[in-house]
C-alpha positions as CSV (number, residue, x, y, z in Angstrom):
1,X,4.0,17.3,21.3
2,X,5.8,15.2,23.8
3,X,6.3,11.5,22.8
4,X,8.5,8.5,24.2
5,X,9.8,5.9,21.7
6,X,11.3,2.5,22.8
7,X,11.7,-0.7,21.8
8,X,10.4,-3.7,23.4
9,X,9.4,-7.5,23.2
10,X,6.2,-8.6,24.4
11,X,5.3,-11.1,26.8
12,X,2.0,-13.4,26.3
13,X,0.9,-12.0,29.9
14,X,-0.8,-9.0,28.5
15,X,-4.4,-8.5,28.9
16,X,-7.2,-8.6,26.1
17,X,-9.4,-5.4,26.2
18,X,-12.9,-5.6,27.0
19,X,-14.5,-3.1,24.2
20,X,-17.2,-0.9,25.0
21,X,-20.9,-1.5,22.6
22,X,-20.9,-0.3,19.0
23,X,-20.7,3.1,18.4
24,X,-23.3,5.5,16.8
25,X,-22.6,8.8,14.4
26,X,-24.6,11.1,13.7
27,X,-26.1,9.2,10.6
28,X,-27.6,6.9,13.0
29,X,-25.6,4.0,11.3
30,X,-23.6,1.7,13.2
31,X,-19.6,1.5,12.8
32,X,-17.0,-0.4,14.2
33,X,-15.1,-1.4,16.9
34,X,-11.7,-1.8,15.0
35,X,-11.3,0.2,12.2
36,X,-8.1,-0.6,9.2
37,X,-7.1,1.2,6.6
38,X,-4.2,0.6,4.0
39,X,-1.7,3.6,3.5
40,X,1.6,4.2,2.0
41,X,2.3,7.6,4.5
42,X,4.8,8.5,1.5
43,X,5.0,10.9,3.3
44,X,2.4,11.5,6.3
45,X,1.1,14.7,5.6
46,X,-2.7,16.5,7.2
47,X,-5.0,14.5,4.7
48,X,-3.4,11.5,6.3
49,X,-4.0,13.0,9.9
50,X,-7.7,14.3,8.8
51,X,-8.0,10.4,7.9
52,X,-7.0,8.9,11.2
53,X,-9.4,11.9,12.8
54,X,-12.4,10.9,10.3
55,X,-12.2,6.9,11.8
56,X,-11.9,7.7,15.4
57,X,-14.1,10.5,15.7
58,X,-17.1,10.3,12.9
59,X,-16.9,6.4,12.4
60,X,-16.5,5.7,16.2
61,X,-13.6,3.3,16.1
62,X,-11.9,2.6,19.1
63,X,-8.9,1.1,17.5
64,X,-7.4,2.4,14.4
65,X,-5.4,-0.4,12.7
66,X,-3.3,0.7,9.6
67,X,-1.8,-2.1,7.0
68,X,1.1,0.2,5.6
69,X,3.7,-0.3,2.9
70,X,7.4,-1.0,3.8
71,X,10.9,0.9,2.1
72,X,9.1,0.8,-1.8
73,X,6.0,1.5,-2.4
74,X,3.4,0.7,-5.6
75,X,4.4,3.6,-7.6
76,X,7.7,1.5,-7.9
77,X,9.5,4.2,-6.2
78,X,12.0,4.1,-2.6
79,X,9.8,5.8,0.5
80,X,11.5,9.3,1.2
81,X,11.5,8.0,4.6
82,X,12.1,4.6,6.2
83,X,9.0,2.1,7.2
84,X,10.0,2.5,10.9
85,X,10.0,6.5,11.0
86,X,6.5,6.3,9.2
87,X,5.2,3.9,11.5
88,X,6.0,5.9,14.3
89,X,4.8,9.1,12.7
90,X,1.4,7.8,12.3
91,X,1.5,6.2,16.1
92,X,1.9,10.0,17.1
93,X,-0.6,11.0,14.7
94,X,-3.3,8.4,16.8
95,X,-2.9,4.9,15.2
96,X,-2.5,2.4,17.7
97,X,-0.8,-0.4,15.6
98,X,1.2,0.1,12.4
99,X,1.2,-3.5,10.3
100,X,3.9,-3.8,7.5
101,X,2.2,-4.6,4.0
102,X,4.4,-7.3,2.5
103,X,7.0,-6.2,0.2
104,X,5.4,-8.9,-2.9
105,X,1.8,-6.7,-2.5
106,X,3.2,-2.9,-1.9
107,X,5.5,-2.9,-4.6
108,X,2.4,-4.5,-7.1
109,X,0.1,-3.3,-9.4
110,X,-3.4,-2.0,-7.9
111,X,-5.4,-5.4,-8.2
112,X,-2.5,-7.2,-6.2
113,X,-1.3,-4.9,-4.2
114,X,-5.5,-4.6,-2.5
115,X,-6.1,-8.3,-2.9
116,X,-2.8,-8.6,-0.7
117,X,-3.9,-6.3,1.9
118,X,-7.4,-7.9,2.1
119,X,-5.9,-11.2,2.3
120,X,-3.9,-10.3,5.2
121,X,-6.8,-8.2,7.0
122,X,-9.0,-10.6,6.8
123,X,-6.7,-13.4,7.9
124,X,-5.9,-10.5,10.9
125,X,-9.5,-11.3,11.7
126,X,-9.6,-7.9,13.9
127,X,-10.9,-5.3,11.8
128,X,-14.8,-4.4,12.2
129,X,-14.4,-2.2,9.0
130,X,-11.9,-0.8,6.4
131,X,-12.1,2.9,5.7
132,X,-10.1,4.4,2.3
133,X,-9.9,7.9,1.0
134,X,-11.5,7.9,-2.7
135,X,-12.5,11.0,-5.3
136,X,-16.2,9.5,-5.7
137,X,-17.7,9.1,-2.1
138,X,-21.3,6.7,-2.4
139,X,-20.0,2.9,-1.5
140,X,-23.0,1.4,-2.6
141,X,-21.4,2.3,-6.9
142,X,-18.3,0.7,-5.5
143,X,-19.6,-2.7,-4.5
144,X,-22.3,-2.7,-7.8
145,X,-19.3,-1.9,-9.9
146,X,-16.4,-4.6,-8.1
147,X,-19.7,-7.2,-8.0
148,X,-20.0,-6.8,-11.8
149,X,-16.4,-6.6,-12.9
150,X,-15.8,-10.4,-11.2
151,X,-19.2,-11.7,-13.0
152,X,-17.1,-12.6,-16.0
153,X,-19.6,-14.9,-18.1
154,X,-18.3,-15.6,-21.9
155,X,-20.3,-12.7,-23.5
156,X,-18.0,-10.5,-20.7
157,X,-14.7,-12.4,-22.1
158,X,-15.1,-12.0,-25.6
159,X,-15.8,-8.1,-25.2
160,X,-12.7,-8.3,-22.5
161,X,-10.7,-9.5,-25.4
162,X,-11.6,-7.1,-28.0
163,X,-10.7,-4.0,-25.8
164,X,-7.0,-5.7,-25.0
165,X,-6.6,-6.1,-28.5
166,X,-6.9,-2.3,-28.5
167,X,-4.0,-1.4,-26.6
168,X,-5.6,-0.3,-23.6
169,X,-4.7,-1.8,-20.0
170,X,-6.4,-4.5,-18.7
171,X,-8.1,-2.6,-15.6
172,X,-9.5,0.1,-18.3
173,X,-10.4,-2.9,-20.6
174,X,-12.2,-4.4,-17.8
175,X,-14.2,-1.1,-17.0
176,X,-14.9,-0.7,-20.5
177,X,-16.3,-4.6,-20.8
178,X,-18.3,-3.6,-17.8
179,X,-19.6,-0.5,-19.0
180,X,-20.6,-1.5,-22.5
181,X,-22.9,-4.7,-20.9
182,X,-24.4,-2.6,-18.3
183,X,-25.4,0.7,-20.5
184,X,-23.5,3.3,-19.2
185,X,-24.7,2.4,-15.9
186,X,-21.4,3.5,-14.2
187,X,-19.1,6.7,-13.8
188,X,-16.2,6.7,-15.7
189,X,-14.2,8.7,-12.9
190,X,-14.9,4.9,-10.7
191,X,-12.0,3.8,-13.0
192,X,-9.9,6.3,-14.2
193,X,-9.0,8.0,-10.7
194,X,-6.6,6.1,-8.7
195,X,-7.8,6.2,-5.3
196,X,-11.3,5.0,-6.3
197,X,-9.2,2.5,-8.3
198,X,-7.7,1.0,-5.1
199,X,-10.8,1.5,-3.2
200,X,-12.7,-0.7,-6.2
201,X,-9.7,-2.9,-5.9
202,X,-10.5,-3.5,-2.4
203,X,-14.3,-4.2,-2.5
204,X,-13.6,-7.0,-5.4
205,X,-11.1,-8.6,-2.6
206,X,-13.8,-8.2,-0.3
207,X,-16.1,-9.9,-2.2
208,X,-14.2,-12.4,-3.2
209,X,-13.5,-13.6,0.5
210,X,-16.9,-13.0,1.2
211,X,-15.6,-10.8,3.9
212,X,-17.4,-9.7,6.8
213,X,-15.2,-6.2,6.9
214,X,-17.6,-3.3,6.1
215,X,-16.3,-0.6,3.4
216,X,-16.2,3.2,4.7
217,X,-15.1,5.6,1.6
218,X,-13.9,8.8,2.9
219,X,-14.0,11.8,0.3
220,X,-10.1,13.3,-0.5
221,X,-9.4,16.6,-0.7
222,X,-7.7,18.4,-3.7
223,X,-5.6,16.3,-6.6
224,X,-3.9,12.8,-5.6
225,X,-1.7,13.3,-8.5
226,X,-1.3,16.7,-8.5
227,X,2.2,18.5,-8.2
228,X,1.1,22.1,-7.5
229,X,2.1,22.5,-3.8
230,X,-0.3,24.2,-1.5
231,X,0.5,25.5,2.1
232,X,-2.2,22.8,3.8
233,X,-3.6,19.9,2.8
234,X,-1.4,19.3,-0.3
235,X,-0.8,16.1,-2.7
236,X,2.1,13.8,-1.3
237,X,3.3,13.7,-5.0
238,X,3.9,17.6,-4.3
239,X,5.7,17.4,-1.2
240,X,7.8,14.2,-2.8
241,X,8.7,17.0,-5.6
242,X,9.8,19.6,-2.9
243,X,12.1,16.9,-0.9
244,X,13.7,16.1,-4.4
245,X,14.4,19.6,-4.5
246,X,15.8,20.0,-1.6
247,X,13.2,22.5,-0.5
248,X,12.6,20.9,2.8
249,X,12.0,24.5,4.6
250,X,8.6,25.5,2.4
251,X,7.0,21.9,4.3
252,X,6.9,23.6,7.2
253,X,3.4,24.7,6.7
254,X,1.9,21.3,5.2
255,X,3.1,18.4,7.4
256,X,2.6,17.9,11.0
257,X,5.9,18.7,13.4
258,X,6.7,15.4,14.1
259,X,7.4,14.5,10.6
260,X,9.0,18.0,9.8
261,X,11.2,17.0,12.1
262,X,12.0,14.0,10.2
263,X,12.3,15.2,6.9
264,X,15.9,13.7,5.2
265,X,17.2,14.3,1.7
266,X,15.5,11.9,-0.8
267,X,17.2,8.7,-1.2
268,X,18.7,9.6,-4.6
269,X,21.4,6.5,-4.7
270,X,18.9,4.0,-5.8
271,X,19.1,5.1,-9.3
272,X,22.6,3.7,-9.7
273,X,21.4,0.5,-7.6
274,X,18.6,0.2,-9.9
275,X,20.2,0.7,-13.2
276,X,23.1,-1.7,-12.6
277,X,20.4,-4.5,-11.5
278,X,19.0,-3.6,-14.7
279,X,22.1,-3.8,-17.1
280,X,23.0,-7.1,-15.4
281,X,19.4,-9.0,-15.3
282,X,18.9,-11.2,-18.3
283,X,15.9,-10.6,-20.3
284,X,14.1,-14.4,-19.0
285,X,14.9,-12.3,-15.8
286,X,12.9,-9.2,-16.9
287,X,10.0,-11.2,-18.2
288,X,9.3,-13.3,-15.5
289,X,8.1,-10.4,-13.9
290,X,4.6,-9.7,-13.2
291,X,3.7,-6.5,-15.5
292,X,6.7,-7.4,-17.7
293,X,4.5,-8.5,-21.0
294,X,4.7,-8.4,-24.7
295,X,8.1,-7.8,-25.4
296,X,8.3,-5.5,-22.8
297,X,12.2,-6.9,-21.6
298,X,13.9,-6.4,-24.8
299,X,12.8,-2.3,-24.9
300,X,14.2,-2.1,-21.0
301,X,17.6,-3.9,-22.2
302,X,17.8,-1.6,-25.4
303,X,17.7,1.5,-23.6
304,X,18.9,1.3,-20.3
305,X,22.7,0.9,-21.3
306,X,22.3,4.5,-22.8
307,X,20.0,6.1,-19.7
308,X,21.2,5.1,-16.8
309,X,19.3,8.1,-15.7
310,X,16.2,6.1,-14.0
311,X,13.8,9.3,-14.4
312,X,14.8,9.2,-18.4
313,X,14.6,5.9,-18.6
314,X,11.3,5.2,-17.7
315,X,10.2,8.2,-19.9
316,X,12.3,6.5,-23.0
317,X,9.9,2.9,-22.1
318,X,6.7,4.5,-20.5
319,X,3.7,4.6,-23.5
320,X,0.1,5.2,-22.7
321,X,-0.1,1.3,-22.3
322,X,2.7,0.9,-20.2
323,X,2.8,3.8,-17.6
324,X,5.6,5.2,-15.9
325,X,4.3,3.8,-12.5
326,X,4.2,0.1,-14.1
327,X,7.9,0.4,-15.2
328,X,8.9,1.4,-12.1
329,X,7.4,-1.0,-10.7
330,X,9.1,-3.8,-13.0
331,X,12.8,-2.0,-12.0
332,X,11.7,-2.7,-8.3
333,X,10.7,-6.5,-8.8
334,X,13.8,-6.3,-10.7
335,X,15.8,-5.1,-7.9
336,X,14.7,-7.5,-5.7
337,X,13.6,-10.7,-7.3
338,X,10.0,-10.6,-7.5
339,X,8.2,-12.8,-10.1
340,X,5.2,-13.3,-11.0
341,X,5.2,-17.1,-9.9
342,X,6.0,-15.7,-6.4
343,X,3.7,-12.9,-6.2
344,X,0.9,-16.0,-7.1
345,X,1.9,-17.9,-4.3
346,X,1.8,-15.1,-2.1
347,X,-1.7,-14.1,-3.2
348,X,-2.8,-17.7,-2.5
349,X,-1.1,-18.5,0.8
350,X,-1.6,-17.4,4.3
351,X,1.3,-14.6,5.2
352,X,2.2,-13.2,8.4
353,X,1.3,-9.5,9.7
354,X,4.7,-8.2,11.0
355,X,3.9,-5.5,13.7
356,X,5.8,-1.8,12.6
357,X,4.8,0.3,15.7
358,X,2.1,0.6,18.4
359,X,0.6,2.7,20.8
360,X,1.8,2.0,24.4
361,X,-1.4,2.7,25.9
362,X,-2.8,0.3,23.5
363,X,-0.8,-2.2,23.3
364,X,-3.5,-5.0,23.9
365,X,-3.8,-5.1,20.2
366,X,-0.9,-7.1,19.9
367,X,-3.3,-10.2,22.4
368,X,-6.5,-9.0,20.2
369,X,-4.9,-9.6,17.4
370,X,-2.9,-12.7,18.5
371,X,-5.9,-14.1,19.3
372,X,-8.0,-13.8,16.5
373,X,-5.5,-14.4,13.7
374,X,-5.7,-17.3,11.6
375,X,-1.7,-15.7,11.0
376,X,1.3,-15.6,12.5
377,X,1.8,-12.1,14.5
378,X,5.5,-11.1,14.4
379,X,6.6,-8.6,17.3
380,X,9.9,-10.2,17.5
381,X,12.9,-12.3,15.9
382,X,11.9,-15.4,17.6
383,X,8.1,-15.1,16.1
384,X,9.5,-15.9,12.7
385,X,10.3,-19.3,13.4
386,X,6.4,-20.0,12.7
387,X,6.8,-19.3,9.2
388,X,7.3,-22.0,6.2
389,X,7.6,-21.9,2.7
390,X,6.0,-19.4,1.0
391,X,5.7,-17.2,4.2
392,X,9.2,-17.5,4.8
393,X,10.1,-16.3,1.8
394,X,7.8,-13.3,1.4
395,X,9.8,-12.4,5.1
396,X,13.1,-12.8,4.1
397,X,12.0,-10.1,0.9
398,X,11.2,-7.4,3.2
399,X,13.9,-7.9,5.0
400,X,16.3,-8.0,1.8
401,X,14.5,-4.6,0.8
402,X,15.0,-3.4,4.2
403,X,18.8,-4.1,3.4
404,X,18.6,-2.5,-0.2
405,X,17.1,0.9,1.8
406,X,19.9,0.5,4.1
407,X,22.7,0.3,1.4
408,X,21.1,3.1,-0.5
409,X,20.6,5.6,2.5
410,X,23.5,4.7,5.0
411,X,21.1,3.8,7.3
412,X,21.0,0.8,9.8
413,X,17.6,-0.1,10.5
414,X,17.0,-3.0,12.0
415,X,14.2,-5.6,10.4
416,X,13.1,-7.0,13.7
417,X,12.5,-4.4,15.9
418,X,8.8,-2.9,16.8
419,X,8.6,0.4,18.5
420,X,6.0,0.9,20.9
421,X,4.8,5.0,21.5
């Protein structure tokens, strides 16, 4: 494949796209014009490619918008590959606009990191529909299940409360809650599998905002979670395994060229950045972070002087309560200042959508978008002078973990830049 990459600043002259009627699929129904969808590409692999294919060619969208994580994503983990490279890769793979996710929402727990990526698409105001890969296809369970979960009358609170008080997490104990007043109404796999997890997480947001964005759930293939590594369509968690093996060559077969091509040795250098943020936060530090409850600081600052070893750490902390992915996360708000006071103001201001990558042949996005956002659009350094307060702030984050990846991978990336493809 033969692909230019350049970087360049708009100018307000470009010209807004006159879109054809709504398409038609086979199904008879009628999909959108503009279709988003929220990724992490950690790292792109053919499900992600089979995804763009499903939007374009059996939804009908003409535009494929894709809200995607920065350097850290929400398993609380460094991306094996910088935002930029990713953005780019998923350009060539038939995106036309890559959006970062704010650092506060894709380094959170499922409920904010989904209620942060509606907030912003919805404040986008492009996007005709949001399509998500999930293990349990029928949308109609999704939006029954998200519309009970938020219909928390005091019968709902007082069960609520007597399932926390069981130790279990408070998305389980919700499910549960739920469950238990409804009769069994509901499958269990709707909240115990994490892509139909996010993909509930997003309908609630949906709801919430009263939304006009339409829900498309696509079916995954094989095991999200999974670490057996298949020649194919294989788990990223399996090809994360293989690049922290150093087995870059056995990829070949399960990642499209472009991001072969890419491929660099995991980022292994933010375990010492990690553990000496850890040794030298304080533990009012620790616990003003968002997932950081019960106690929860004084076990981190007991064992980390002893593991500085991130991987044994979090298996030292990590309990059926507290899972390996939530301490993770907790060292990454660590890392870079997140609290939970901040990530509230976040979720209850208007943001920005800072523009990764887009198509060149498309690149009347950027005036669709400008256009209809009720946020700023940032394609360029001089665009963030339109942000205040708690905007500002949430911009200066990703561009101190754009720094952190820097320092912790030798490279120089810059924060402002957007490539166009």
């Amino acid at each position: 494949m033969l692909y230019n990459i350049y970087t360049k600043d708009f100018s307000a002259s470009l010209t807004i796209l006159q879109l054809s009627d709504e398409k038609v699929n086979y199904f008879g129904e009628i999909f959108m014009k503009i279709c988003a969808t929220v990724a992490e590409y950690n790292p792109f692999h053919l499900g992600h490619l089979k995804h763009i294919d499903y939007m374009k060619n059996q939804l009908g969208a003409e535009r494929v918008v894709v809200l995607m994580s920065g350097n850290f994503t929400q398993r609380g983990e460094p991306a094996v590959l910088n935002k930029f490279i990713r953005a780019k890769q998923a350009i060539i793979a038939g995106a036309d606009a890559v959006i970062e996710l704010p650092t506060v929402f894709a380094t959170a727990n499922a409920e904010t990191f989904a209620t942060g990526a509606i907030n912003l698409l919805d404040d986008l105001g492009v996007a005709d529909g949001l399509c998500f890969g999930v293990e349990s296809r029928k949308k109609e369970e999704f939006s029954a299940l998200a519309s009970a979960m938020l219909n928390e009358t005091k019968e709902f609170k007082k069960i609520l409360k007597g399932h926390l008080e069981k130790g279990v997490s408070l998305a389980k104990a919700k499910f549960l809650t739920v469950k238990e007043l409804s009769g069994d109404k509901f499958s269990e796999e709707l909240m115990m599998l994490p892509n139909n997890i996010l993909g509930l997480e997003y309908t609630k947001a949906l709801i919430k905002r009263n939304s006009r964005i339409e829900t498309f759930p696509m079916l995954r293939e094989g095991d999200h979670n999974s670490l057996i590594f298949k020649k194919g369509i294989t788990s990223a968690k399996s090809i994360r395994q293989k690049i922290r093996e150093g087995k870059l060559k056995k990829l070949k077969k399960s990642l499209p060229p472009y991001v072969y091509e890419d491929l660099k040795p995991y980022p292994f250098a933010f375990d010492k950045i990690t553990a000496a943020a850890l040794i030298s936060a304080g533990k009012e530090k620790l616990a003003a972070i968002s997932d950081c409850t019960e106690g929860l600081e004084n076990r981190i600052k007991a064992l980390v002087k002893d593991n500085k070893n991130i991987d044994a750490l979090v298996d030292k902390i990590a309990t059926k309560r507290y899972t390996a992915a939530r301490i993770r996360r907790i060292f990454i708000a660590n890392l870079l200042g997140i609290t939970k006071d901040f990530t509230d103001e976040c979720l209850n201001s208007r943001l920005y959508a800072k523009v990764l990558a887009v198509n060149s042949d498309c690149k009347d996005i950027i005036s669709i978008m400008s256009e209809k956002s009720r946020i700023p659009v940032i394609t360029r350094k001089s665009d963030t002078q339109e942000l205040k307060k708690t905007a500002l702030e949430s911009f200066e984050l990703d561009v101190l973990a754009n720094d952190m990846y820097n320092l912790a991978t030798g490279e120089n990336t810059n924060e402002n830049q957007m490539i166009i493809i």
